[in-house]
Residue frames as qw, qx, qy, qz and C-alpha x, y, z in Angstrom:
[[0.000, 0.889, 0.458, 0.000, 0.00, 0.00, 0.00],
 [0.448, 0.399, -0.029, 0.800, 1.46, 3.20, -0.80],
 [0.313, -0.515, -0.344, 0.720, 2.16, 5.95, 1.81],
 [0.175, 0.895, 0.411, -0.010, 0.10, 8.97, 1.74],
 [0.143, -0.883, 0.245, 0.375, 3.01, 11.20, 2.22],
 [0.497, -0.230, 0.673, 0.498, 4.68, 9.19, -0.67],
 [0.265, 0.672, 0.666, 0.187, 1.76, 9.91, -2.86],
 [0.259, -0.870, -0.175, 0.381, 2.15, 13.53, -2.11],
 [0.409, -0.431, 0.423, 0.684, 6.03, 14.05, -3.50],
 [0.426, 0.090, 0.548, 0.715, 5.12, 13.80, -7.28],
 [0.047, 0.877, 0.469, 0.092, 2.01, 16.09, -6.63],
 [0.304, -0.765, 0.083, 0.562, 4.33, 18.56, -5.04],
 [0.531, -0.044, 0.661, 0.529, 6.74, 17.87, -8.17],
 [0.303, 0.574, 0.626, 0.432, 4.34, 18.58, -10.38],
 [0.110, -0.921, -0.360, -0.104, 2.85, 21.77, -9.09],
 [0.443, -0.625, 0.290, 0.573, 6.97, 23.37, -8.25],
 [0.571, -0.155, 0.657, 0.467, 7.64, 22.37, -11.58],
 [0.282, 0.593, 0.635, 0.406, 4.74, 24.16, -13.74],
 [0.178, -0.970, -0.100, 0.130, 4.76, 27.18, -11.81],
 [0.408, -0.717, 0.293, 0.483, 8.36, 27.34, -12.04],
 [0.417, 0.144, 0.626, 0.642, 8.50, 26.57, -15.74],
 [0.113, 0.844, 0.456, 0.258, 5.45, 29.09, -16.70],
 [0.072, 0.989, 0.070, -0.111, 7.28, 31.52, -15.14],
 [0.492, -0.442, 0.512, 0.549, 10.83, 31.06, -15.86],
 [0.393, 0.321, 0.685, 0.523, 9.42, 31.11, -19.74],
 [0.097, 0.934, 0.199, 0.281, 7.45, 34.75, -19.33],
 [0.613, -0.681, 0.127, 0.380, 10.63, 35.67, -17.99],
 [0.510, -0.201, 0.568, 0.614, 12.77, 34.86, -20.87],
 [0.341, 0.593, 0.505, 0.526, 10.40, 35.88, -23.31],
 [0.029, -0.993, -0.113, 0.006, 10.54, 39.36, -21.82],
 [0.439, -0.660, 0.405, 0.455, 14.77, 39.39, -22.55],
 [0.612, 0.674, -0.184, -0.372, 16.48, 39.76, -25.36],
 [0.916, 0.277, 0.256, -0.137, 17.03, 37.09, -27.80],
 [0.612, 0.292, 0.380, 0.629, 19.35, 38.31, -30.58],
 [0.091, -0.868, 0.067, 0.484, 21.13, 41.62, -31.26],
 [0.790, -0.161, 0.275, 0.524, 22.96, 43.31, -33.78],
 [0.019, 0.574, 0.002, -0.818, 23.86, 45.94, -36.49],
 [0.558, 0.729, 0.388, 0.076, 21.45, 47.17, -39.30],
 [0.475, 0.185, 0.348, 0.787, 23.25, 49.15, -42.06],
 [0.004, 0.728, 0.463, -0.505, 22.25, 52.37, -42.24],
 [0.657, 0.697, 0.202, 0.203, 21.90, 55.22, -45.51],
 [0.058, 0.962, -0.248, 0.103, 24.76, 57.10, -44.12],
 [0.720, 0.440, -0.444, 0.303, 28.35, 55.95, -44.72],
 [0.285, 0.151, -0.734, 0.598, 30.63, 54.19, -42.50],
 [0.244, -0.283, 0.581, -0.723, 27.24, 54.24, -39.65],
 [0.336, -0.058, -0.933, -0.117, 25.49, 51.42, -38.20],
 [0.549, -0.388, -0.053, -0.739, 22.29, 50.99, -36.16],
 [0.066, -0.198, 0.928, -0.310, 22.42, 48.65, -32.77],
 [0.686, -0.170, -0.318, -0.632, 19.06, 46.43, -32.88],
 [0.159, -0.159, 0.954, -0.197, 18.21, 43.96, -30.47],
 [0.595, -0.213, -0.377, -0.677, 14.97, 41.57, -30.20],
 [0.357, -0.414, 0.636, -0.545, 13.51, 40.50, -27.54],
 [0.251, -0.025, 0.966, 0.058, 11.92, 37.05, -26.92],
 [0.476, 0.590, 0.567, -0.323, 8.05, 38.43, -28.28],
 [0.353, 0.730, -0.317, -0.492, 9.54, 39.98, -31.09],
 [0.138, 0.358, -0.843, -0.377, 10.95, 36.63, -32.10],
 [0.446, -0.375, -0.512, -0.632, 7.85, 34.77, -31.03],
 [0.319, -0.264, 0.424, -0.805, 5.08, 34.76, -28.99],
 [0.779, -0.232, -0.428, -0.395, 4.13, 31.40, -28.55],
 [0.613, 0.074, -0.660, 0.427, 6.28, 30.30, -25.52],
 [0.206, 0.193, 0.457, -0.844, 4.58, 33.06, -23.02],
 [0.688, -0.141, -0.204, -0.682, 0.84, 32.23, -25.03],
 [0.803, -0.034, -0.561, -0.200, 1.45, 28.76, -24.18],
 [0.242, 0.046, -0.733, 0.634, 3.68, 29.17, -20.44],
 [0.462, 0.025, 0.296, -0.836, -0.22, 31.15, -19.43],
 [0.751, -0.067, -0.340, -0.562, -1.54, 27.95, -20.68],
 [0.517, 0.161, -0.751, 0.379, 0.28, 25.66, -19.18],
 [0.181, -0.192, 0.380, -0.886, -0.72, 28.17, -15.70],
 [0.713, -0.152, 0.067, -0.681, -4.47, 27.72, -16.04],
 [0.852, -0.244, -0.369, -0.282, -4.47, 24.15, -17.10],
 [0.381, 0.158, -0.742, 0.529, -2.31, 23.17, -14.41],
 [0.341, 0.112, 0.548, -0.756, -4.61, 24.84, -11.64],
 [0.682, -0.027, 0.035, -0.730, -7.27, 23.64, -13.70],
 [0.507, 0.175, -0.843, -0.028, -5.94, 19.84, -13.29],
 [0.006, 0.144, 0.803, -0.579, -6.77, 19.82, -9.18],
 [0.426, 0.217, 0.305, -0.824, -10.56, 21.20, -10.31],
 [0.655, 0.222, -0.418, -0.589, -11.58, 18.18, -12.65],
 [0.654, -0.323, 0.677, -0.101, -11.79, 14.56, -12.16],
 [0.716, 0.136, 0.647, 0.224, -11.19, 11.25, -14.13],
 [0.692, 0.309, 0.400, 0.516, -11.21, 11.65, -17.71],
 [0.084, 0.970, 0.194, 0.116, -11.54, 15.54, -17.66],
 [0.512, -0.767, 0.302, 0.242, -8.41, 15.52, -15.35],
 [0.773, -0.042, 0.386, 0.501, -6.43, 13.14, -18.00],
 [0.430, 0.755, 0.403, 0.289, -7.37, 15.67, -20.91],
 [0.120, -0.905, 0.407, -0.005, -5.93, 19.33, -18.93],
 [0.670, -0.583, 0.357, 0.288, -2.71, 17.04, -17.77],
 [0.636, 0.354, 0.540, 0.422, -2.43, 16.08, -21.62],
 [0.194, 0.937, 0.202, 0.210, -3.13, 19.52, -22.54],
 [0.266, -0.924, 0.259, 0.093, -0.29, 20.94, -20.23],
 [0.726, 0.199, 0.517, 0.407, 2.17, 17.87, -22.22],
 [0.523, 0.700, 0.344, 0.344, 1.11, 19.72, -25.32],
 [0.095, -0.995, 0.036, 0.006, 2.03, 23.19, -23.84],
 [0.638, -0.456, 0.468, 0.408, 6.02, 21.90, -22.37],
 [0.745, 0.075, 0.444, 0.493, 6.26, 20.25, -25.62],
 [0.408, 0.780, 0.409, 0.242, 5.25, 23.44, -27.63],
 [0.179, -0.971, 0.162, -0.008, 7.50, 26.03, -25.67],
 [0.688, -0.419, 0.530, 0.264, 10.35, 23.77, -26.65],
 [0.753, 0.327, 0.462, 0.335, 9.77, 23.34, -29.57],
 [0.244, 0.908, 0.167, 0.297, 9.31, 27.26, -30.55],
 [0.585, -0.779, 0.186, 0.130, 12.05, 28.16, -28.11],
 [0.698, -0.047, 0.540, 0.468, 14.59, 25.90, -30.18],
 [0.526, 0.583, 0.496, 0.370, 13.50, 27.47, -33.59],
 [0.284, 0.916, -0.012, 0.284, 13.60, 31.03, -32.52],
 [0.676, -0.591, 0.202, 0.391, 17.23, 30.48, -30.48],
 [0.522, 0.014, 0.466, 0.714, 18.83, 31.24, -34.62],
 [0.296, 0.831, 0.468, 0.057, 15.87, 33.09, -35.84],
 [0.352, -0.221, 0.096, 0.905, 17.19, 36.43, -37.27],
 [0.056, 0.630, 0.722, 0.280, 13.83, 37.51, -38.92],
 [0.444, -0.727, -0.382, 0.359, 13.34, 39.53, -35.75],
 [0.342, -0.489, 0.252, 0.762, 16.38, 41.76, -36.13],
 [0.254, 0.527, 0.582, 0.566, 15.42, 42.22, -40.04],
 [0.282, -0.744, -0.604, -0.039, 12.29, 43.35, -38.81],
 [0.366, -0.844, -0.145, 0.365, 13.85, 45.84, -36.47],
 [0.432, -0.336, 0.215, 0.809, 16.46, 46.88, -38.38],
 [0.179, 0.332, 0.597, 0.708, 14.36, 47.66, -41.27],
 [0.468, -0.765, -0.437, 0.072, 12.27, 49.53, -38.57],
 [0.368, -0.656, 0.148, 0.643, 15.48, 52.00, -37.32],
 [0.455, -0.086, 0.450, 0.764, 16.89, 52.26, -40.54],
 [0.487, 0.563, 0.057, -0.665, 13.52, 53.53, -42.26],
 [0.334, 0.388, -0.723, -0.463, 14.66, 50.97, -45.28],
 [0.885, 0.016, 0.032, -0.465, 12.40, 48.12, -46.29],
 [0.934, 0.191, -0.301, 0.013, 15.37, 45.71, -47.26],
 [0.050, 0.618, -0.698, 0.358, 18.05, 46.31, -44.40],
 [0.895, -0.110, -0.424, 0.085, 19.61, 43.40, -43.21],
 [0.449, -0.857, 0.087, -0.235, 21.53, 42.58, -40.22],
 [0.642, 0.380, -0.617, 0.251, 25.48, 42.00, -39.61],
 [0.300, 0.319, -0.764, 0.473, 27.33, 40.72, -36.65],
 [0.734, -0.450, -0.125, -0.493, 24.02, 39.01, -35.23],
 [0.017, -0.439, 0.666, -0.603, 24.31, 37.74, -31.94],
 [0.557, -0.333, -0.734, -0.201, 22.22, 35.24, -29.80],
 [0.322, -0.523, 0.601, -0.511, 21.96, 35.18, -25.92],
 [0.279, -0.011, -0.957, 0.079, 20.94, 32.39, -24.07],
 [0.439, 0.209, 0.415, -0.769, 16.97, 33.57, -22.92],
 [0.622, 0.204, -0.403, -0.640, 16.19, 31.52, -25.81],
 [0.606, 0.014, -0.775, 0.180, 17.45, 28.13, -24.17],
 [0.084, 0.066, 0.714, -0.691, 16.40, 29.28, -20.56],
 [0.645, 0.170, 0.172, -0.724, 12.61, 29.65, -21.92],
 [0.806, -0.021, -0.328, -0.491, 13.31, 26.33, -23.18],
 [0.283, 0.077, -0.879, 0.376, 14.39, 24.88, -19.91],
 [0.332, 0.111, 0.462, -0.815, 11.12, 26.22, -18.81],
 [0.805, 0.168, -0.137, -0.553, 8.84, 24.55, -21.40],
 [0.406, 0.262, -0.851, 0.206, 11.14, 21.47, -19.81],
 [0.028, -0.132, 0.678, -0.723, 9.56, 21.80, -16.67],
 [0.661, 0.152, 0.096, -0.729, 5.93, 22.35, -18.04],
 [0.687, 0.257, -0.675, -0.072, 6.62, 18.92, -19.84],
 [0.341, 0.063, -0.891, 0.293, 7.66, 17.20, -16.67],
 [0.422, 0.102, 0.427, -0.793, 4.63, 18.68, -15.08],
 [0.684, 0.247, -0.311, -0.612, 2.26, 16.96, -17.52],
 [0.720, -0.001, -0.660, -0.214, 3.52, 14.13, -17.96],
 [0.077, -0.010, -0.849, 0.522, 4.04, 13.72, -13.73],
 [0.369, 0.081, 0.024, -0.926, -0.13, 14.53, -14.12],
 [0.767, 0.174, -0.557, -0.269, -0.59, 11.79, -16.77],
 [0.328, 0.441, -0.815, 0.183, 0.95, 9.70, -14.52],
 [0.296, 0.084, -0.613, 0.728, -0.60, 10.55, -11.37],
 [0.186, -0.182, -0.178, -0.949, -2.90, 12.56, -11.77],
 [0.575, -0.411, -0.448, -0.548, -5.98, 10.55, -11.43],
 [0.601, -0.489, -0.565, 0.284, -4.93, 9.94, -7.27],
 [0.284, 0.212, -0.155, 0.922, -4.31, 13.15, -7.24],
 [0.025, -0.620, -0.756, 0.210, -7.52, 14.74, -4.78],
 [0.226, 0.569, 0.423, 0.668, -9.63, 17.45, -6.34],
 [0.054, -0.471, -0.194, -0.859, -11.00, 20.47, -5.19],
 [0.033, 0.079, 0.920, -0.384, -13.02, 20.51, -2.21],
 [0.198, -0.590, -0.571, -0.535, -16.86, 20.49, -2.58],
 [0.239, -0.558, -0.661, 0.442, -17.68, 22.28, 0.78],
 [0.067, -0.427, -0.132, 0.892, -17.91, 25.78, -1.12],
 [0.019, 0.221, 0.673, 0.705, -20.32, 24.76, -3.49],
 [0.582, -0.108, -0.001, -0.806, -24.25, 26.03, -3.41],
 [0.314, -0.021, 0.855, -0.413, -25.97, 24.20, -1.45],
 [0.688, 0.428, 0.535, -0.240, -28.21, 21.37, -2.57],
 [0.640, 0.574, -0.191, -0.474, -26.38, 21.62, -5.38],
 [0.461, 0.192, -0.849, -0.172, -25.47, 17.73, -7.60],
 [0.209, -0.151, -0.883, 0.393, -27.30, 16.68, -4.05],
 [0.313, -0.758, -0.459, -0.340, -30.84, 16.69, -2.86],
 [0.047, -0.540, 0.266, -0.797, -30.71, 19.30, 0.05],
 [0.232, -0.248, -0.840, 0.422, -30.96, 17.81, 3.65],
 [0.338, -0.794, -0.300, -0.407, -34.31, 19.12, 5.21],
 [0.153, -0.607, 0.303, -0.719, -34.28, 21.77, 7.73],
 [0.331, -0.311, -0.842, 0.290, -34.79, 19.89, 11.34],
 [0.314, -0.702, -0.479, -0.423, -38.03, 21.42, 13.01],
 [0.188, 0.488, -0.509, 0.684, -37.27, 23.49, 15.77],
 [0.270, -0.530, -0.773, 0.220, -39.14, 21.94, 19.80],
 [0.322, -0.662, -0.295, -0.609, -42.06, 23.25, 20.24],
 [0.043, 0.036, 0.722, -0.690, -42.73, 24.58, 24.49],
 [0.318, -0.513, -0.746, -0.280, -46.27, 23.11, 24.67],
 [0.121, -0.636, -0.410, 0.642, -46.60, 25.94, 27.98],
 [0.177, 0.536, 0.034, -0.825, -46.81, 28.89, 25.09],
 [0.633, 0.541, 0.517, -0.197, -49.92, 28.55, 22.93],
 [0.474, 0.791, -0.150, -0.358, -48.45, 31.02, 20.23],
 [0.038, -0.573, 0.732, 0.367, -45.72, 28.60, 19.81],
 [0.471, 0.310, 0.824, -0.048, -48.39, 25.69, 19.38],
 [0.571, 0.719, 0.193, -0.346, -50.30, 27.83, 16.71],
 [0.080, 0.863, -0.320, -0.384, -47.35, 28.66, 14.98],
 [0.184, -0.471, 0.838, 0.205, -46.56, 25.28, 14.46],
 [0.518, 0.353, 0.779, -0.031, -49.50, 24.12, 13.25],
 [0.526, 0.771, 0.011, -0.360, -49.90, 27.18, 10.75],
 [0.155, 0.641, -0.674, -0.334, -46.37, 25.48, 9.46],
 [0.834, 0.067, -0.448, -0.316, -48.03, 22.18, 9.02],
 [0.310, 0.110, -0.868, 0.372, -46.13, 20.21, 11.93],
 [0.727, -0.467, -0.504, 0.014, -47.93, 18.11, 14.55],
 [0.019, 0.675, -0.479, 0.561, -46.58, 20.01, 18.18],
 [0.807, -0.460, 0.140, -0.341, -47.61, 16.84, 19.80],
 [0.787, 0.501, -0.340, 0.121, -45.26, 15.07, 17.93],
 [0.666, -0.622, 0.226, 0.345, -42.44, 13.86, 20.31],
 [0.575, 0.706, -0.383, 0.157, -38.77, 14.92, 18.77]]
């Protein structure tokens, strides 16, 4: 029989690990990516450009704020609903990896910007430059990945939400009110109970 507090560890796991990948990935996409210089129409001067990680794209932070929800929204479903988010947050890891990788060379970006400073529609950019916020946003869409798939795994002993803050009587018939004892010394409480349909002879 497995130990509750063993049962625990890969929830924890999971729920360090997506938070800390969703944000370690809107992190990086808010640094820059790739720098360098755009030619410019005046001789012998150059224009510094950088781009940041949304300028090269902006699917690793659309997909680290998915990752976010469905994670919290893994502990508010059950059974097959639960497998479907955990699968969904999978999809997210794998997707901030992938796009992460692609735009770690990308030079589009810079184009873009240089052709933006320069005022010229075909400037291009020399002595481009990478950083390394492209590989840290995909060590985050690592993390969202091991979140999923510790979800898949797990997931379905994982315990949900609690129901004690739903509306009452609601997926459940509502418990009846318990009548409240009648004192058979005061008459108005005897009427009163008979205008509410109860019997006040009635032991309770």
């Amino acid at each position: 029989m497995t130990h509750p507090s063993a049962s625990r560890v890969p929830l924890a796991a999971a729920l360090l690990s997506g938070a800390l990948g969703a944000a370690v990935v809107l992190v990086a996409a808010g640094r820059t990516w790739a720098e360098g210089e755009a030619a410019t129409p005046v001789a012998d001067a150059a224009l510094h450009v950088t781009a940041g990680g949304r300028d090269v794209t902006g699917v690793p932070s659309a997909l680290a704020i998915v990752g976010l929800a469905a994670l919290v929204a893994v502990f508010a479903v059950r059974r097959a609903g639960r497998t479907v988010v955990a699968a969904l947050l999978t999809l997210c890891g794998v997707g901030v990896i992938a796009a992460s990788a692609l735009g770690a060379s990308d030079t589009a970006a810079l184009d873009d910007q240089a052709a933006e400073a320069a005022g010229l529609t075909d400037a291009t950019v020399a002595a481009v430059s990478h950083t390394a916020w492209a590989w840290v946003s995909l060590a985050g869409g690592v993390l969202l990945l091991c979140a999923g798939l510790l979800a898949l795994r797990y997931g379905p002993g994982w315990p949900a939400m609690s129901g004690r803050y739903e509306r009452p009587g609601a997926g459940a018939a509502a418990r009846p009110r318990r009548a409240a004892p009648v004192d058979p010394e005061r008459p108005e409480e005897l009427w009163k109970a008979l205008d509410r349909g109860e019997d006040p002879t009635r032991e309770r």
